[in-house]
Steps between C-alpha positions, in 0.01 A plus 500: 500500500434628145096626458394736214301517225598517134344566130557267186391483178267130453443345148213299678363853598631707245527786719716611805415257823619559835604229772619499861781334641632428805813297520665423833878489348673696839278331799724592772635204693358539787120450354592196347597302811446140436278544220530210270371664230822676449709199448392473153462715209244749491184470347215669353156570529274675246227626705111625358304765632130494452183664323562861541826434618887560365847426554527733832242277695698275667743756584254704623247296649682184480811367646754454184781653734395223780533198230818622362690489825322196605547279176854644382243582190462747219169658465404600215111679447360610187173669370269351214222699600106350547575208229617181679824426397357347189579555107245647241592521156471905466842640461623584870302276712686236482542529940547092533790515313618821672492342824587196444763506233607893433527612793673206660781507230552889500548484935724196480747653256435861681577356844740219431170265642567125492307331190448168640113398569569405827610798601190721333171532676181681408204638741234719561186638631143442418510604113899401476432196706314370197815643328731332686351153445377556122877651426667218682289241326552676176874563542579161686886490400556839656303499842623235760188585690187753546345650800154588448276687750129593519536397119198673290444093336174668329549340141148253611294830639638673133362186287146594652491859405269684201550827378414784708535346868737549735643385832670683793835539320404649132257407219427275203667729241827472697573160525393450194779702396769334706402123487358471126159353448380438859273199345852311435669598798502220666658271241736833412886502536387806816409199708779362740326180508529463141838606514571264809305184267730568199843469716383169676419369204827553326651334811702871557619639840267714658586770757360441821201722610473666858108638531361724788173640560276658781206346636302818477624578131292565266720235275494294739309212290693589212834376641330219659339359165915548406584280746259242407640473178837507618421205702253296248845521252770398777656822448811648725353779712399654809215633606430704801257698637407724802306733696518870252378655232630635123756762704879541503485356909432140371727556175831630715410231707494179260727664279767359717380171550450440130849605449578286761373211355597540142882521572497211691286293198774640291762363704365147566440486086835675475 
């Protein structure tokens, strides 16, 4: 199996970025066993760290190796910093389109990676679970599917804010930065739900949408106000939740069955 970590040069960023990789290309025989997963191509997941976080976490704290071998899938983790996977207009911080367009053209020509949607897969943690949904409901021809855990859904908390509070994370001055004019966030382009409204209404596909939180999170009612609106629009998703809180023992956990569940919505679509 192929794991490293490389430098390239992103327009998006305008400036070197560095990404992870793990790609399970030699997995000897003997692990594969009756795995069905390796009698089809391989396929590949772009997976999100979270605030504070960067492309070694789920190496490091995380099981990348683990879902490799498991999935016959290319992992692919990249860092856009504290700023959500979402675009602003100053030059360089343009980190939607870096994850969900850049990036994914510069691996699949670097590692020969399949470019078919149904093969392609986004998720994440907490701050890149809300990346993984917003990018795959932004990028909806590219992404057969997210997997979105503990997602930081805070875009209704944001709408509420006024200059010079805070909350547990970081303060006013910050998100104002990252999500524009917090008194228009709601109705903003930042919001998956808008994002979500705008596909239905155009009649396009959607990627299907695996959600997982912790019962003791302190998300928790975030992802479950998600949910709601997930179910209020009909929408093709799964929600699930479970004793655990915002740590990497619930994510390594559900990681797997959102994976899970994905490829086989994939292959009943397929």
């Amino acid at each position: 199996m192929a794991t490293g970590r490389l430098r390239f040069y992103s327009m998006a960023r305008a400036g070197q970025v560095d990404i992870s990789y793990v790609i399970p290309n030699d997995v000897p025989e003997i692990m594969v066993g009756d795995n069905k997963n390796y009698k089809r191509g391989m396929k590949t997941l772009y997976l999100l760290h979270g605030f504070s976080g960067n492309d070694c976490d789920w190496e490091y704290n995380g099981i990348a190796e683990d879902i490799a071998i498991a999935f016959n899938m290319a992992v692919i983790m990249i860092s856009t910093g504290n700023n959500f996977y979402l675009d602003r207009k100053a030059t360089g911080c343009q980190y939607g389109t870096y994850a969900g367009e850049e990036v994914v053209n510069y691996t699949r020509k670097l590692f020969n990676l399949s470019d078919k949607k149904e093969d392609t897969i986004i998720a994440g943690l907490s701050m890149g679970g809300f990346g993984a949904m917003h990018t795959a409901l932004a990028y909806p021809d590219t992404f057969g599917g997210a997997v979105s855990l503990s997602s930081a859904l805070i875009i209704h908390e944001l709408s509420n804010m006024k200059e010079g509070q805070s909350n547990e994370m970081a303060n006013y001055d910050y998100y104002r930065e990252v999500f524009g004019d917090l008194s228009k966030v709601e109705e903003s382009d930042a919001n998956p739900e808008v994002l979500y409204t705008k596909l239905k209404n155009e009649g396009r596909d959607i990627p299907p949408i695996y959600m997982a939180v912790g019962t003791e999170d302190f998300l928790y009612q975030n992802n479950v106000d998600m949910k709601e609106f997930f179910e209020k629009n009909n929408a093709d998703f799964k929600y699930e939740e479970g004793p655990g809180i915002h740590d990497w023992k619930f994510w390594n956990q559900y990681i797997m069955r959102g994976i899970e569940w994905i490829l086989d919505k994939i292959e009943k679509r397929s």
